[in-house]
C-alpha positions as CSV (number, residue, x, y, z in Angstrom):
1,X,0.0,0.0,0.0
2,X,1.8,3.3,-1.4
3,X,1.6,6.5,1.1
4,X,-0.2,9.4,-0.1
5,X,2.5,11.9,-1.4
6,X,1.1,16.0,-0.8
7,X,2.9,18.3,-3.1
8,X,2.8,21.9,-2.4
9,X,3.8,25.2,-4.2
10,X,5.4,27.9,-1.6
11,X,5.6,31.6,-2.5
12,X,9.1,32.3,-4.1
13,X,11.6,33.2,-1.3
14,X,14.5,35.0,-2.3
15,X,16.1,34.2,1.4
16,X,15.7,30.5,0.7
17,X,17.0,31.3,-3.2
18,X,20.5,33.3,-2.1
19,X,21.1,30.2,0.8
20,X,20.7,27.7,-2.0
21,X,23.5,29.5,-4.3
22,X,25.9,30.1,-1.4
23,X,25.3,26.2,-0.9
24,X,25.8,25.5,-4.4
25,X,28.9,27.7,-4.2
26,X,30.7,26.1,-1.3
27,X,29.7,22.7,-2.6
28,X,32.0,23.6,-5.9
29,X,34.7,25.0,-4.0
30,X,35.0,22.3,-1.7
31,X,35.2,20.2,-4.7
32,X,37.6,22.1,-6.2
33,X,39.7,22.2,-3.9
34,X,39.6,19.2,-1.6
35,X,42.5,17.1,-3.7
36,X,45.1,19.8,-3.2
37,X,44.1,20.1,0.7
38,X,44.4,16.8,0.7
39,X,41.1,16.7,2.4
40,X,40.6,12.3,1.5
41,X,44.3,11.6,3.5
42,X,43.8,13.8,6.0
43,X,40.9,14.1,7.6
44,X,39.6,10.1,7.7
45,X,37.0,10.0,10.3
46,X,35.9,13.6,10.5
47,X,33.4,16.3,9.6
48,X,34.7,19.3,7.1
49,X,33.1,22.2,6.4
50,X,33.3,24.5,3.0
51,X,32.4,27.9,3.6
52,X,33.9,31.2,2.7
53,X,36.3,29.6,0.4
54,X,37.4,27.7,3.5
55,X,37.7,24.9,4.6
56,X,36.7,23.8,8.4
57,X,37.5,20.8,10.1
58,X,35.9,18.7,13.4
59,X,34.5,15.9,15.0
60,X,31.2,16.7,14.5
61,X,28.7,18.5,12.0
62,X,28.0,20.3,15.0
63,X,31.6,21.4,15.3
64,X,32.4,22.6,11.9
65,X,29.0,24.2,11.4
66,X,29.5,26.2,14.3
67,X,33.4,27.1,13.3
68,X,31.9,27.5,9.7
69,X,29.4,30.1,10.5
70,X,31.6,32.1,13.6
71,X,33.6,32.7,11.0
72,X,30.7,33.6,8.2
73,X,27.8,33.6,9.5
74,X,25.9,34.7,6.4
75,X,27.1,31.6,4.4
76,X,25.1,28.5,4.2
77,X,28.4,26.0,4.8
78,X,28.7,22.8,3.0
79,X,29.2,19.6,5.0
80,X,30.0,16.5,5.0
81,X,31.5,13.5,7.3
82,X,35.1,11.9,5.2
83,X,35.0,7.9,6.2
84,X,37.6,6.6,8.2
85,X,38.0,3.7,5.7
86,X,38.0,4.1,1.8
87,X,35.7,1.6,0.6
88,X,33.6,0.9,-2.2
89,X,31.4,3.3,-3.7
90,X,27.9,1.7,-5.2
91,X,25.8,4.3,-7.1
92,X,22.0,3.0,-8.3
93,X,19.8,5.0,-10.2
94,X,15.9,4.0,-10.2
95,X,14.0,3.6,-13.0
């Protein structure tokens, strides 16, 4: 038995649109940049934060959120956690 899906429309929010860039835009730094900081070796087991052209590292989201926006707190910082082990990566797609 499916769940009933509700779809709304919101008035346009230019707040929400300018957050959503800056988020966009730290996303592409961060990948940009994270092979010359090394980001893969380094920081195995940890949170990082891109923000500012910056990068921010922690032990928690918590952590580098905080450190992310202290430092600019109009930026909407992108984070993510780096494994401690590589491992495989599996990708599906559904049809």
């Amino acid at each position: 038995m499916s769940k009933q899906v509700i779809i709304e429309e919101l008035p346009y929010d230019p707040e929400f649109e300018r957050l959503f860039k800056q988020a966009e835009r730290n996303l592409m730094w961060f990948s940009e940049h994270a092979e010359e900081l090394e980001v893969f070796k380094k920081y195995r087991g940890r949170y990082v934060a891109a923000a500012g052209g910056e990068l921010f590292v922690g032990d928690s989201r918590e952590e580098v959120e905080r450190l992310a926006r202290e430092k600019h707190p109009d930026e909407m910082p992108h984070v993510r956690y780096i494994p401690r082990e590589k491992g495989p990566r599996i990708y599906a797609c559904q049809r």
